[in-house]
Structures are given as C-alpha cells and as structure tokens.
N, CA, C and O atoms as CSV, one atom per row, in Angstrom:
chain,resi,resn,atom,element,x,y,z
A,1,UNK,N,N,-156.898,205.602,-42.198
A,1,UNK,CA,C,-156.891,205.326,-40.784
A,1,UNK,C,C,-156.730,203.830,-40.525
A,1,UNK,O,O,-156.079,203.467,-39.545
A,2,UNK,N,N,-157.324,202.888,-41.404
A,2,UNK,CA,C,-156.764,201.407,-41.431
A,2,UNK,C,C,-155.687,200.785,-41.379
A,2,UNK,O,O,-155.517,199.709,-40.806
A,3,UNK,N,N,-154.961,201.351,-41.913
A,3,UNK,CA,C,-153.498,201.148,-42.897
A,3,UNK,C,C,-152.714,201.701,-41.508
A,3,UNK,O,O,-151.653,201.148,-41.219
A,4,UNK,N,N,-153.208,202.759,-40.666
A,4,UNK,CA,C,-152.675,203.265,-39.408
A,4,UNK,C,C,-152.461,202.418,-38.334
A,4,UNK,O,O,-151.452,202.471,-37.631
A,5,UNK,N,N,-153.579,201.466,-38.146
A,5,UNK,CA,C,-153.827,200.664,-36.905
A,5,UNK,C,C,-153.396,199.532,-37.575
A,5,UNK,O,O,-152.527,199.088,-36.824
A,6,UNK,N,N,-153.487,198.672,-38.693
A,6,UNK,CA,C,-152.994,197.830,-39.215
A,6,UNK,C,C,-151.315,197.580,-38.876
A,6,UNK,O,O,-150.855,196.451,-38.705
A,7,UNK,N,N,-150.597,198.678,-38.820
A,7,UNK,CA,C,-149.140,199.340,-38.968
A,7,UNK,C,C,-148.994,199.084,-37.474
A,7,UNK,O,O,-148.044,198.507,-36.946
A,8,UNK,N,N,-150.328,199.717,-36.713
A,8,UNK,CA,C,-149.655,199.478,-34.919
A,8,UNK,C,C,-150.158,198.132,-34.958
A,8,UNK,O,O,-149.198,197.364,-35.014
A,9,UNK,N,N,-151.087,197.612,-34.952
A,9,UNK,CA,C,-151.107,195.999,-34.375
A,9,UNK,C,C,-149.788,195.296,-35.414
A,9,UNK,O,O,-149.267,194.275,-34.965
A,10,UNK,N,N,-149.463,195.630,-36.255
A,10,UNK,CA,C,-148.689,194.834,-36.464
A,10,UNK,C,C,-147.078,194.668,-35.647
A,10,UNK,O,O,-146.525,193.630,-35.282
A,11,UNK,N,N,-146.653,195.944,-35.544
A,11,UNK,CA,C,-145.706,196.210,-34.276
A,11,UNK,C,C,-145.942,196.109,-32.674
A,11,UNK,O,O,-145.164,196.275,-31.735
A,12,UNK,N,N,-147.247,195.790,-32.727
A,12,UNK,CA,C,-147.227,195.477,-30.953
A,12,UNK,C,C,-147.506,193.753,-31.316
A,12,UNK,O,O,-148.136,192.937,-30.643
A,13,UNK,N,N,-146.975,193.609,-32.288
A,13,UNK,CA,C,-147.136,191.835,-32.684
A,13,UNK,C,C,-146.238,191.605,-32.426
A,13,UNK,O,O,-145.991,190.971,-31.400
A,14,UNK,N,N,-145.045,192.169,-33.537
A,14,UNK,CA,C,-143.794,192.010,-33.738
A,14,UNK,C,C,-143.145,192.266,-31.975
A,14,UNK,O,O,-142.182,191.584,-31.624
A,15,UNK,N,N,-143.553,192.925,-31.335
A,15,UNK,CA,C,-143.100,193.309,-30.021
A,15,UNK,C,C,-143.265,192.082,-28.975
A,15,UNK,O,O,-142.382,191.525,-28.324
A,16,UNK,N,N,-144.596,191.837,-29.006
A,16,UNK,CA,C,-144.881,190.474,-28.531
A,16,UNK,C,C,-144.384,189.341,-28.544
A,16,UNK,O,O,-144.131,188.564,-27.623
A,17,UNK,N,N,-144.178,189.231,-30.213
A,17,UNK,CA,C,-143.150,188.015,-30.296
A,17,UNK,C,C,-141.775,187.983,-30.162
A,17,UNK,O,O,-141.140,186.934,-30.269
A,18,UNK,N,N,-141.285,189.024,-29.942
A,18,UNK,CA,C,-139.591,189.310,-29.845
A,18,UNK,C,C,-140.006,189.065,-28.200
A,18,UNK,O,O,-139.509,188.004,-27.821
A,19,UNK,N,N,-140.433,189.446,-27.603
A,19,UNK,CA,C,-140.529,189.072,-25.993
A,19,UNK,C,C,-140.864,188.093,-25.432
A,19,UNK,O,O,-140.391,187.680,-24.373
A,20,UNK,N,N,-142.442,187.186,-26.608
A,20,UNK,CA,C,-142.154,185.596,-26.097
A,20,UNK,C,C,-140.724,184.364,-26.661
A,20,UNK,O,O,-140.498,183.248,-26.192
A,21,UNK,N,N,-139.915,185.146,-27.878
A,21,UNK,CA,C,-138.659,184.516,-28.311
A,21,UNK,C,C,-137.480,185.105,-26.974
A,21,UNK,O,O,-136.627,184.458,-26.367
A,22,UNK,N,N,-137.696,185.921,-26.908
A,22,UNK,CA,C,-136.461,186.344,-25.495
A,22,UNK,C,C,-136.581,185.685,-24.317
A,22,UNK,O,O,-135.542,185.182,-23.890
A,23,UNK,N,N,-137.532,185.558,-23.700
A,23,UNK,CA,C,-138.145,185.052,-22.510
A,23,UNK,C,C,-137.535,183.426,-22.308
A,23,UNK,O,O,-137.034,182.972,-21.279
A,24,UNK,N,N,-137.772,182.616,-23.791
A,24,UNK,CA,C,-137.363,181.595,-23.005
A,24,UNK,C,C,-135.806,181.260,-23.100
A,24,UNK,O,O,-135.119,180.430,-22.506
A,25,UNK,N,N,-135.522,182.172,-24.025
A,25,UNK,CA,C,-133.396,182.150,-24.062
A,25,UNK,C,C,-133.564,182.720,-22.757
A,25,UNK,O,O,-134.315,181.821,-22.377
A,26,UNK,N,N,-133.483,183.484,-21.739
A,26,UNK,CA,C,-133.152,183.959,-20.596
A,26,UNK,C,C,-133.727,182.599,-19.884
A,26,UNK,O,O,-132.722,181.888,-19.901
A,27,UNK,N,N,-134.655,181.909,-19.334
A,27,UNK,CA,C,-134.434,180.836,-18.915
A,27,UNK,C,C,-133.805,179.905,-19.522
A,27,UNK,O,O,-133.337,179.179,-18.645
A,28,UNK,N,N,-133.561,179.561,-20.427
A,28,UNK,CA,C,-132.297,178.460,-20.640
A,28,UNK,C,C,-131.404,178.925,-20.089
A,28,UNK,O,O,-130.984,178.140,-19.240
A,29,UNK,N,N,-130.541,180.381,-20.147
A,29,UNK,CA,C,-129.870,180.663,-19.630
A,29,UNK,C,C,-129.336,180.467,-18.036
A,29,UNK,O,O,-128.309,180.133,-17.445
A,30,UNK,N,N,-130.432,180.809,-17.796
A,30,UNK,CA,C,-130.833,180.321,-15.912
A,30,UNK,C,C,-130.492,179.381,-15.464
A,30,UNK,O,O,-129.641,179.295,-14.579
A,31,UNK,N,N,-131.642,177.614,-16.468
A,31,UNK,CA,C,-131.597,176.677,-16.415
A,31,UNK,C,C,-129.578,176.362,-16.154
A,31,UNK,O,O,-128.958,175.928,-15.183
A,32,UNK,N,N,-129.091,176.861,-17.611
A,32,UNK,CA,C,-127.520,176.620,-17.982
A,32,UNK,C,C,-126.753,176.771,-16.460
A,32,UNK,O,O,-126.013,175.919,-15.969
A,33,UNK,N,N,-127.097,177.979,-15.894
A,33,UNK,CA,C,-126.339,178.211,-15.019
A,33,UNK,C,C,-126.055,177.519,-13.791
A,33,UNK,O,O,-125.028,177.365,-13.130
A,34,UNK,N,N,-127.808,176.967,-13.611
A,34,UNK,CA,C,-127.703,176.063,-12.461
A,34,UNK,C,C,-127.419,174.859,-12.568
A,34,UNK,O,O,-127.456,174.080,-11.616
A,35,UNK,N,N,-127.026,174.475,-14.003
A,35,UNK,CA,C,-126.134,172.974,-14.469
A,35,UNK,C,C,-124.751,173.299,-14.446
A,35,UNK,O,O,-123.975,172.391,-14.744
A,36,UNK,N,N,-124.166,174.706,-14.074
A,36,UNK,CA,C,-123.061,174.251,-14.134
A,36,UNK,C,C,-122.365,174.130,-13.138
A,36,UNK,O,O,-122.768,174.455,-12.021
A,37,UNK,N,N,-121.089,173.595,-13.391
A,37,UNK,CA,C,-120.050,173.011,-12.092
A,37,UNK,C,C,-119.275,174.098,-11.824
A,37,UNK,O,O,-118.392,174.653,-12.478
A,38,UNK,N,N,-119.879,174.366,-10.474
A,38,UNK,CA,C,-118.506,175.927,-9.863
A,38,UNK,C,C,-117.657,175.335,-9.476
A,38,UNK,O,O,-117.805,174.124,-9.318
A,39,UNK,N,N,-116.701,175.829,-9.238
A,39,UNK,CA,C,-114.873,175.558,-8.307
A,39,UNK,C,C,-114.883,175.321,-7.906
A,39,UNK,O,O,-115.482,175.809,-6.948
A,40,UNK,N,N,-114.228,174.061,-7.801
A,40,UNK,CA,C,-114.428,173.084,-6.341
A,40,UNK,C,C,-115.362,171.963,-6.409
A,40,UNK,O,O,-115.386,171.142,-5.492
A,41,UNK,N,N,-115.970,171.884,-7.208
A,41,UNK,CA,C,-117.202,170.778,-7.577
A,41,UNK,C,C,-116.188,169.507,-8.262
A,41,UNK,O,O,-115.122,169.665,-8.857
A,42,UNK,N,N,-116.771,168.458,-8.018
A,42,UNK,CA,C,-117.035,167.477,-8.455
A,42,UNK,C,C,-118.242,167.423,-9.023
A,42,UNK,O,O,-119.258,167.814,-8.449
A,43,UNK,N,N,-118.211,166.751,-10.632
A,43,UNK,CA,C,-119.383,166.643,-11.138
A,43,UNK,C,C,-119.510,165.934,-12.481
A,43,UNK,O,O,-118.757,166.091,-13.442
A,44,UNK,N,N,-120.558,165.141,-12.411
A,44,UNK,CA,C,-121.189,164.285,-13.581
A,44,UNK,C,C,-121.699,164.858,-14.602
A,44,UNK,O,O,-121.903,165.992,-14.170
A,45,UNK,N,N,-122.040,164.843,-15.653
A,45,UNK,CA,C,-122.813,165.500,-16.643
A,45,UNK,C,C,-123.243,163.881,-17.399
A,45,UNK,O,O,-122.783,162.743,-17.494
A,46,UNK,N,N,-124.385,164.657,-17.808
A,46,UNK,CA,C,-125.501,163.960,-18.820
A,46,UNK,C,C,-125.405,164.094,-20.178
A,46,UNK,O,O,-126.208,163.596,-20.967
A,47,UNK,N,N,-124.178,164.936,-20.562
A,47,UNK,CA,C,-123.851,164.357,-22.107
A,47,UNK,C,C,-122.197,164.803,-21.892
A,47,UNK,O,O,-121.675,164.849,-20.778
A,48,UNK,N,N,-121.432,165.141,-23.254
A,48,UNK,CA,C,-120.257,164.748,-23.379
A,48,UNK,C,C,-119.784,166.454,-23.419
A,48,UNK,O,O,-120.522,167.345,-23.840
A,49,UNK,N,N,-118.255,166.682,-22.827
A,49,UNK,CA,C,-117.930,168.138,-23.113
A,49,UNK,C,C,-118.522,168.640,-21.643
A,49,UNK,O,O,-118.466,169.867,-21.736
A,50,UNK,N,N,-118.910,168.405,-20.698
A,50,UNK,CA,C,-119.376,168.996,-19.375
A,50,UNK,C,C,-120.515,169.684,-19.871
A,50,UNK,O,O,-120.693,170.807,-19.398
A,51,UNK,N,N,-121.381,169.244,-20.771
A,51,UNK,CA,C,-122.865,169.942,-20.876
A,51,UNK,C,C,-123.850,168.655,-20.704
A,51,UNK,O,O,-123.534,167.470,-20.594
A,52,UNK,N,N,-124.903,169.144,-20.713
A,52,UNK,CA,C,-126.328,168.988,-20.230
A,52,UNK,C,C,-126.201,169.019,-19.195
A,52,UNK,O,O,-125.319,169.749,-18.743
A,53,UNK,N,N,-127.310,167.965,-18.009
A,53,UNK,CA,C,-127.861,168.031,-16.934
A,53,UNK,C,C,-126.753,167.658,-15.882
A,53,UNK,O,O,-126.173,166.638,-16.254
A,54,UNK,N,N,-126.286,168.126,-14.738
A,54,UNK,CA,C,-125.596,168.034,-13.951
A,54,UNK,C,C,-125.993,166.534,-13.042
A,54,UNK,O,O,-127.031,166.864,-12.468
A,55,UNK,N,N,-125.791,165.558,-12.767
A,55,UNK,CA,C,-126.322,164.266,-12.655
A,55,UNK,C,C,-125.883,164.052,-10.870
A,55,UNK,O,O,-126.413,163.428,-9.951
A,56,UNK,N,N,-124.994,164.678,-10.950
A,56,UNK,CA,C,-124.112,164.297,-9.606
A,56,UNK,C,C,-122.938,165.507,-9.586
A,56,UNK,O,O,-122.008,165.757,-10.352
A,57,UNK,N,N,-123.403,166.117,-8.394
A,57,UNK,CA,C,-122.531,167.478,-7.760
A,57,UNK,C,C,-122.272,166.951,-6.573
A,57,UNK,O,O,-123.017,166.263,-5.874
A,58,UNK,N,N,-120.851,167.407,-6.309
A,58,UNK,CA,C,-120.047,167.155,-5.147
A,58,UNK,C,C,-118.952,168.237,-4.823
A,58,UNK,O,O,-117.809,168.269,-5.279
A,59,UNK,N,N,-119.718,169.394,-3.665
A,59,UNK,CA,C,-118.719,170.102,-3.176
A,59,UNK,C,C,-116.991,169.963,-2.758
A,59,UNK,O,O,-116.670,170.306,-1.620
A,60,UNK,N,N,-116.105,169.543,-3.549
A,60,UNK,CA,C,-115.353,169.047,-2.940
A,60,UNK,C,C,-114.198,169.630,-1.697
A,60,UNK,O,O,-113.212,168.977,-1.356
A,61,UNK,N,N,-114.561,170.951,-1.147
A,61,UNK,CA,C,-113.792,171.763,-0.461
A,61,UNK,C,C,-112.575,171.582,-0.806
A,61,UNK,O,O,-112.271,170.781,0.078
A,62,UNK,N,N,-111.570,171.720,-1.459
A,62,UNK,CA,C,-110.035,171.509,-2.167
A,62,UNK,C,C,-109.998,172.806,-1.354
A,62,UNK,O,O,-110.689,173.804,-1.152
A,63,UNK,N,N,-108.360,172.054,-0.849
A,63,UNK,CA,C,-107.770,173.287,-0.261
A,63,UNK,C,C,-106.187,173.143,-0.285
A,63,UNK,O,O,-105.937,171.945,-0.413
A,64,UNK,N,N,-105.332,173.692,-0.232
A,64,UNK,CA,C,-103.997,173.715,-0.358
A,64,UNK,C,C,-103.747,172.077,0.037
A,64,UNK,O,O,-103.132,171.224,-0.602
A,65,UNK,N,N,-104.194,172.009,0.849
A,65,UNK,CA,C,-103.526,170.713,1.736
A,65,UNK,C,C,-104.381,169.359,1.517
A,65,UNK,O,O,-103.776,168.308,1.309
A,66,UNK,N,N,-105.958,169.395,1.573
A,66,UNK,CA,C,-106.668,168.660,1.083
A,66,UNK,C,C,-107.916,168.706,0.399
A,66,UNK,O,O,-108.274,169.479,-0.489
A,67,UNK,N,N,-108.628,167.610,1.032
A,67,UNK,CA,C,-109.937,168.366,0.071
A,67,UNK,C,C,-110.983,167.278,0.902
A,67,UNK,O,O,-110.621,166.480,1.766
A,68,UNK,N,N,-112.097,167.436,0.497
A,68,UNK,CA,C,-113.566,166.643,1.417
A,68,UNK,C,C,-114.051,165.956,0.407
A,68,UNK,O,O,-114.546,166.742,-0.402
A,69,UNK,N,N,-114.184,164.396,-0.073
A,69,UNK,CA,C,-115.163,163.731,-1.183
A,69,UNK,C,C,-115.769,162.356,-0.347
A,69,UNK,O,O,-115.299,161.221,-0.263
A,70,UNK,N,N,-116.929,162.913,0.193
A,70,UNK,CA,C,-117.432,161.602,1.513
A,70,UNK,C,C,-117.690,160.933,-0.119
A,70,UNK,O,O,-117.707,161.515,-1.204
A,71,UNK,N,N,-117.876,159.489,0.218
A,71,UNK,CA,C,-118.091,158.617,-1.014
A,71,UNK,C,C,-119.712,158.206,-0.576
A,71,UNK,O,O,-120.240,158.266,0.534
A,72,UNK,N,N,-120.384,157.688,-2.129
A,72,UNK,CA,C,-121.613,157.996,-2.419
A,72,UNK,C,C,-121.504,155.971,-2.414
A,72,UNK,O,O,-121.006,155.151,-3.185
A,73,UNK,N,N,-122.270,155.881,-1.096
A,73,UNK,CA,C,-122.109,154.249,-1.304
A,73,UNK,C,C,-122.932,153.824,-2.216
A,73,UNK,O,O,-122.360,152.981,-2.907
A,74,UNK,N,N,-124.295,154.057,-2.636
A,74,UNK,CA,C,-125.348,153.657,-3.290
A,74,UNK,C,C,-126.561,155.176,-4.112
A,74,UNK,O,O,-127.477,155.895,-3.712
A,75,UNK,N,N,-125.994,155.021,-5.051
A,75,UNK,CA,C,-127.025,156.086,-6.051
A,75,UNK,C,C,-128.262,155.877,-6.516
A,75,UNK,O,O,-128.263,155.224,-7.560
A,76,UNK,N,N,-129.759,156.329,-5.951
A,76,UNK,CA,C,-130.882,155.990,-6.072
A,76,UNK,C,C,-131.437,157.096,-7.043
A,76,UNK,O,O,-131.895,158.103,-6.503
A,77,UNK,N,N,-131.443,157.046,-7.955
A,77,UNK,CA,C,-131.332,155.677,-8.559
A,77,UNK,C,C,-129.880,156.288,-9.857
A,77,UNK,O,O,-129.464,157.351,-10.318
A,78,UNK,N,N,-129.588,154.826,-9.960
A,78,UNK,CA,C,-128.341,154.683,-10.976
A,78,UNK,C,C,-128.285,155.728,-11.818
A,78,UNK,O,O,-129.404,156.012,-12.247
A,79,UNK,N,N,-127.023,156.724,-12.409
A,79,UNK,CA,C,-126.792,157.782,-13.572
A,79,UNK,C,C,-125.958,156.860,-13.960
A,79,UNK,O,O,-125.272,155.910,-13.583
A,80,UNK,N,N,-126.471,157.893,-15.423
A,80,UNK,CA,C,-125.323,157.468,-16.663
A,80,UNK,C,C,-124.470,158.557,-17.070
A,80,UNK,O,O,-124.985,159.387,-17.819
A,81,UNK,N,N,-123.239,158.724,-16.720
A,81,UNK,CA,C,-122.736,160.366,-17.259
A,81,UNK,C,C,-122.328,159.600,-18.362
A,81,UNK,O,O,-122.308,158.385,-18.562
A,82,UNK,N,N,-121.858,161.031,-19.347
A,82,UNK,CA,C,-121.048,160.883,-20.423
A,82,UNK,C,C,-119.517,161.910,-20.412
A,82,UNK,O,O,-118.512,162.006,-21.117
A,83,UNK,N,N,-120.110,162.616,-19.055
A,83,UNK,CA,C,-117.888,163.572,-18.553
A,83,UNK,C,C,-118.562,163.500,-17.401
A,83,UNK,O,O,-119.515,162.924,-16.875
A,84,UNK,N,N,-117.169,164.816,-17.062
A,84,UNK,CA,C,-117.252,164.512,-15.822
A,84,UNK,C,C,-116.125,165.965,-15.669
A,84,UNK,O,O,-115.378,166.422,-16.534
A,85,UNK,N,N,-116.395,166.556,-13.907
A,85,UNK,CA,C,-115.320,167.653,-14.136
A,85,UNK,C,C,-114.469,167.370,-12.799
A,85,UNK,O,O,-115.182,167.204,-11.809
A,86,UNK,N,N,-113.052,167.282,-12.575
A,86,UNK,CA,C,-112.870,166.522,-11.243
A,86,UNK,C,C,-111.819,167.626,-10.745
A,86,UNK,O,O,-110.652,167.770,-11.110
A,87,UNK,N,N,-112.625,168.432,-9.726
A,87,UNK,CA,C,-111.345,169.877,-8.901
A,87,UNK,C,C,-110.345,169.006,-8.189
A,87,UNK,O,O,-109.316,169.643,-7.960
A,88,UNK,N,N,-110.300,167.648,-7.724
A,88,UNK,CA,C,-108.862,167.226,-7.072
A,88,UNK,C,C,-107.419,167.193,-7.653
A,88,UNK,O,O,-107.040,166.303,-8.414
A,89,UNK,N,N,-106.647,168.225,-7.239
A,89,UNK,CA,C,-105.503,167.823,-7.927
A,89,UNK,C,C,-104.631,166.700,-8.155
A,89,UNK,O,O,-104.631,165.561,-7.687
A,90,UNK,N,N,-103.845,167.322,-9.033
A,90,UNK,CA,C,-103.057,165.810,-9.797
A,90,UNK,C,C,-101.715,165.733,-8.351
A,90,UNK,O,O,-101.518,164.544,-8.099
A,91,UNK,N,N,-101.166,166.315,-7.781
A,91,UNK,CA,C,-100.515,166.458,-6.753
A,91,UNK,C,C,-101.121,165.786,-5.642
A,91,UNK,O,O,-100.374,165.899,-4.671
A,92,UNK,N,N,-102.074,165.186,-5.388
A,92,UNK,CA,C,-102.780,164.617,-4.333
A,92,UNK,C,C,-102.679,163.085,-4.819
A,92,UNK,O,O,-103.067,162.176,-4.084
A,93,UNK,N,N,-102.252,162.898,-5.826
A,93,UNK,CA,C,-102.284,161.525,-6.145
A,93,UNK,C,C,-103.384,160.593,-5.901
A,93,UNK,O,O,-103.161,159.479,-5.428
A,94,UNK,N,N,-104.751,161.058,-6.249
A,94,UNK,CA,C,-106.309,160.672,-6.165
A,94,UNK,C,C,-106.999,160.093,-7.449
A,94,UNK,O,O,-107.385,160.906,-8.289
A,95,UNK,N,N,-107.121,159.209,-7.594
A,95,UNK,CA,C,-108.542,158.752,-8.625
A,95,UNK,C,C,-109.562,158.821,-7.918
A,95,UNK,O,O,-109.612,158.819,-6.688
A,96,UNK,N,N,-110.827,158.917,-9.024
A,96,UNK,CA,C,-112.233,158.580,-8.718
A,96,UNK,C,C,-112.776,157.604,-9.695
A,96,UNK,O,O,-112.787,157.567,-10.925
A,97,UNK,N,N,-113.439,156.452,-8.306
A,97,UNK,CA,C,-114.003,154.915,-9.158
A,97,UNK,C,C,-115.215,155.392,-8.854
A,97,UNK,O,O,-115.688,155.867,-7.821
A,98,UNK,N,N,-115.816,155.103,-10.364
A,98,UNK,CA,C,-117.056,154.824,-10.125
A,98,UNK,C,C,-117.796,153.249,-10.390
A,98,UNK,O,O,-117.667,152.442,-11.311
A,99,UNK,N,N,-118.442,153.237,-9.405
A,99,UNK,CA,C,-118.697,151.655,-10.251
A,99,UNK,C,C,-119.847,151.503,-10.473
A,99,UNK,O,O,-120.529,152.464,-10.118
A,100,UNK,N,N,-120.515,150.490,-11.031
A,100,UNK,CA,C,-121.695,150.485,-11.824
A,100,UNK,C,C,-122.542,149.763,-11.018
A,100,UNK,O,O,-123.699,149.607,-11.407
A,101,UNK,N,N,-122.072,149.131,-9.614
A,101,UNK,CA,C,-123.574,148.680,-8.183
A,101,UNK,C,C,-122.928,149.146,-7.215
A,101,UNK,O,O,-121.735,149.281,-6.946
A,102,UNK,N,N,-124.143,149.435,-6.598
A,102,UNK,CA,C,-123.439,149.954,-5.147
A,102,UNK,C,C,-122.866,149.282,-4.043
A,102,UNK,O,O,-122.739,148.060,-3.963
A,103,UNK,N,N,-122.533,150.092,-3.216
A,103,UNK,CA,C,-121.745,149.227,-2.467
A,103,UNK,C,C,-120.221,148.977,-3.027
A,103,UNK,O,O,-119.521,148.166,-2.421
A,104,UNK,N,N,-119.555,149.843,-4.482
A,104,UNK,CA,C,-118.426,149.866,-4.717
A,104,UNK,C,C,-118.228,148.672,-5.242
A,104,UNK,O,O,-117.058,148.392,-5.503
A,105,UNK,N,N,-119.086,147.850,-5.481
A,105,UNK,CA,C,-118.829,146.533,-6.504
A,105,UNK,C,C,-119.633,146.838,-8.015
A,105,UNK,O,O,-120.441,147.650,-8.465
A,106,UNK,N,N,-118.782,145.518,-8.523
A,106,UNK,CA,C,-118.840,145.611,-10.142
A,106,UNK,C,C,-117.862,145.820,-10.664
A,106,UNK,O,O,-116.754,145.667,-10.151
A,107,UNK,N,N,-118.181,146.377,-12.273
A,107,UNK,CA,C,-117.321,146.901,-13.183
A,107,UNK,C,C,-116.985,148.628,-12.412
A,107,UNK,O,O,-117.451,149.278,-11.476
A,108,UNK,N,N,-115.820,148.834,-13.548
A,108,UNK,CA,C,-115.371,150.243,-13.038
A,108,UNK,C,C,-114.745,151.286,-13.663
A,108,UNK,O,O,-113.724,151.089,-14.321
A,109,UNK,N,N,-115.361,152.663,-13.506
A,109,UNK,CA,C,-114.768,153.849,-14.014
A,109,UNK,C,C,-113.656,154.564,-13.254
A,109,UNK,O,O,-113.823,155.109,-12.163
A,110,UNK,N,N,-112.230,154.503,-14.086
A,110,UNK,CA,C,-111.839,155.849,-13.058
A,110,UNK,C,C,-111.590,156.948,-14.180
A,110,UNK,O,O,-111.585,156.999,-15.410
A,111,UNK,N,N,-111.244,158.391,-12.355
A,111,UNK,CA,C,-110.990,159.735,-13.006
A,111,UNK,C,C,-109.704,159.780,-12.903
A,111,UNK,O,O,-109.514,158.900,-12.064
A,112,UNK,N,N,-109.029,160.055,-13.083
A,112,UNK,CA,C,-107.478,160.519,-12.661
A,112,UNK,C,C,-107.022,161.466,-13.270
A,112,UNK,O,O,-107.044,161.523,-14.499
A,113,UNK,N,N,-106.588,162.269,-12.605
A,113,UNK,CA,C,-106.443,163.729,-12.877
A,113,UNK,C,C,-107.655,164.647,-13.017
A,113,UNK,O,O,-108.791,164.307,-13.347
A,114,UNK,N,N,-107.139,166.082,-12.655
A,114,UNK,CA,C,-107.963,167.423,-12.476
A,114,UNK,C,C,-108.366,167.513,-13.972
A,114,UNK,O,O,-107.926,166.918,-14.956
A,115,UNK,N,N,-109.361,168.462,-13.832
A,115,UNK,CA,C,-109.892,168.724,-14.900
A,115,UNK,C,C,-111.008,167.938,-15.447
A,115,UNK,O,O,-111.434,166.982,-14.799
A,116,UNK,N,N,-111.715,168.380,-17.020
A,116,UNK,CA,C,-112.477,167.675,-17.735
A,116,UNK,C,C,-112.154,166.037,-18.320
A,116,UNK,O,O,-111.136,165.632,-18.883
A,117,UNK,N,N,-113.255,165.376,-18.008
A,117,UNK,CA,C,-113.247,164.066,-18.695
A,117,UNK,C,C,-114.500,164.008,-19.311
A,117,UNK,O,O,-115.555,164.635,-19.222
A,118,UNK,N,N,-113.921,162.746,-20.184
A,118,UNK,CA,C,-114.802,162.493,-20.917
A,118,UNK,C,C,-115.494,160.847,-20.560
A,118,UNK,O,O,-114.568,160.037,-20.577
A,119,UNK,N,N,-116.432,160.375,-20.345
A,119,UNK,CA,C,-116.874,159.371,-19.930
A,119,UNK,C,C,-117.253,158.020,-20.852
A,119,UNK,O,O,-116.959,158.073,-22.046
A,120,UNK,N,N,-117.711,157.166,-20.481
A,120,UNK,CA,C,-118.207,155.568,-22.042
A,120,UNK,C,C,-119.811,155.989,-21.646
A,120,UNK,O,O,-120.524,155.576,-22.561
A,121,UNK,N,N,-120.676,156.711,-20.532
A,121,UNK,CA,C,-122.076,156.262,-20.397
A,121,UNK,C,C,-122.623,155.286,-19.744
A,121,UNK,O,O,-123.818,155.009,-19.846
A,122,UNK,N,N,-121.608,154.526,-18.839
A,122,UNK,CA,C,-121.684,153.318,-18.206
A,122,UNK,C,C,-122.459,153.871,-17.138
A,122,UNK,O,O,-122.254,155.056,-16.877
A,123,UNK,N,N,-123.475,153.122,-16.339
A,123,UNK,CA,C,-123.915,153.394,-15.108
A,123,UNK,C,C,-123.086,153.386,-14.067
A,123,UNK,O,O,-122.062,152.708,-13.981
A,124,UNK,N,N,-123.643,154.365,-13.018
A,124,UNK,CA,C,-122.626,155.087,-11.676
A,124,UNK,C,C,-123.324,154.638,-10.290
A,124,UNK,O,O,-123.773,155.664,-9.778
A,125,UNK,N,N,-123.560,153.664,-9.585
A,125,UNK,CA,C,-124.702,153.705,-8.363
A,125,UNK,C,C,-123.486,153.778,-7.675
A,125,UNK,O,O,-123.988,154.404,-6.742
A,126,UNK,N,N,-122.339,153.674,-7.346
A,126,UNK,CA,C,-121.371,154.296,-6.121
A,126,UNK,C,C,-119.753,154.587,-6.396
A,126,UNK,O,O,-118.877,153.939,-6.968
A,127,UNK,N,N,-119.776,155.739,-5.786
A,127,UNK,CA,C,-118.420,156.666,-6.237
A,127,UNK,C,C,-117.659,157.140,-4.631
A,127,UNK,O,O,-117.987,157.458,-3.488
A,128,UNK,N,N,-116.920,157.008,-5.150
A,128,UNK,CA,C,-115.288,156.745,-4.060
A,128,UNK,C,C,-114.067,157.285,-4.454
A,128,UNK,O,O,-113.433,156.799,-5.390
A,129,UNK,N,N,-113.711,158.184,-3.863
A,129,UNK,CA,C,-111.970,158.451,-4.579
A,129,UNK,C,C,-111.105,157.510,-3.540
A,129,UNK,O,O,-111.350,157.197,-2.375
A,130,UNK,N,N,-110.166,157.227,-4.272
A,130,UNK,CA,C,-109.025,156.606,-3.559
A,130,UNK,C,C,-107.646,157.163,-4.000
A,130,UNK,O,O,-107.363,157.344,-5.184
A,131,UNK,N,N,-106.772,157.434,-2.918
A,131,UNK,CA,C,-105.825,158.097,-3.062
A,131,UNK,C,C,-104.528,156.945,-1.981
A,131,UNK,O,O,-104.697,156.262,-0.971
A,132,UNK,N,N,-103.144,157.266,-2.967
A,132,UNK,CA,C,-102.733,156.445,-2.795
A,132,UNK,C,C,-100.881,156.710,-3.121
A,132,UNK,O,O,-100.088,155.781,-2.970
C-alpha cells in the first residue's frame, strides 16, 4: 500500500511541476506578444533582430496615400534601441532621424526605407521623419 501512494504523490508531483514549467512559457508568451510591432507600427526595440522590449511604438496609420508620424520632440527619459521596424514606405520618399537630445539636436540616426533595421545603440530623446 506504500509503494501505492508513493507512485501517486509522485505523479501529482510530476503534474505539478509540468504546470508550474508551463505556466510561465504561456506568460512569456503573452509578455512576447505585447512586445510586438503590429502593421502599421513604428517601432524601437531593445535588442537587435526586432526582439526584446518594445522601447518606442508609433501607430503610424499608413495608408495608400499617406501616413500619421507626429514627431517625439523630447523622450523622458532617453532609449537606446538596437533595430527598429519602420511601416513607411520606400515610395513616400521618408527617413526617420533620430537624434540623441531633444529638441532634434545632436548627433544622428536615420531609417530609410520600410522594413527591419538594425541599429549602433546610440541614445534616441527625439524622433522626426522627414520626407523629401
């Protein structure tokens, strides 16, 4: 009868721990989801490849004809991305500066062109597209 209950506590162990190992992959998962950049976003990331922490999201409404990117005069406080994901098309003839003080002065990052970039890690306190 030992060897019986021995056999169940050991499977309502094994059960236990398969459910506290599941539990927190389904929140990372969660976490993942709400870092990532949907369609139409503008967005920073906190490491390289468009992963980790989403640093700076920007709805950019893109639409056939244009698109909405109010510029971020001063970032409280300063990010450092390492990419970046940019929905403005290459047909709009748009970069995005970022520069490293606000107020659009300093040194400077641009985006140019749609799609994934990859960033240096430089600090971002104000971002502006200019199209031209």
């Amino acid at each position: 009868m030992s060897h019986r209950a021995l056999r169940i506590g050991l499977a309502a162990l094994t059960v236990i721990g398969l459910t506290a190992t599941a539990a927190p992959a389904a929140s990372a998962d969660a976490s993942e989801a709400s870092n990532a950049c949907r369609k139409g976003e503008f967005c920073l990331f906190s490491r390289p490849h468009q992963t980790g922490q989403v640093l700076y999201r920007l709805d950019a409404k893109v639409t056939k004809t244009g698109f909405n990117f109010p510029e971020a005069d001063s970032l409280d406080p300063v990010i450092k991305p390492l990419s970046a994901h940019n929905p403005i098309p290459d047909s709009f003839g748009c970069i995005v500066r970022l520069n490293d003080q606000p107020h659009f002065a300093g040194s400077e990052q641009e985006i140019s062109g749609s799609g994934d970039k990859e960033l240096t890690g430089a600090p971002v306190a104000s971002i502006t597209p200019d199209c031209g």
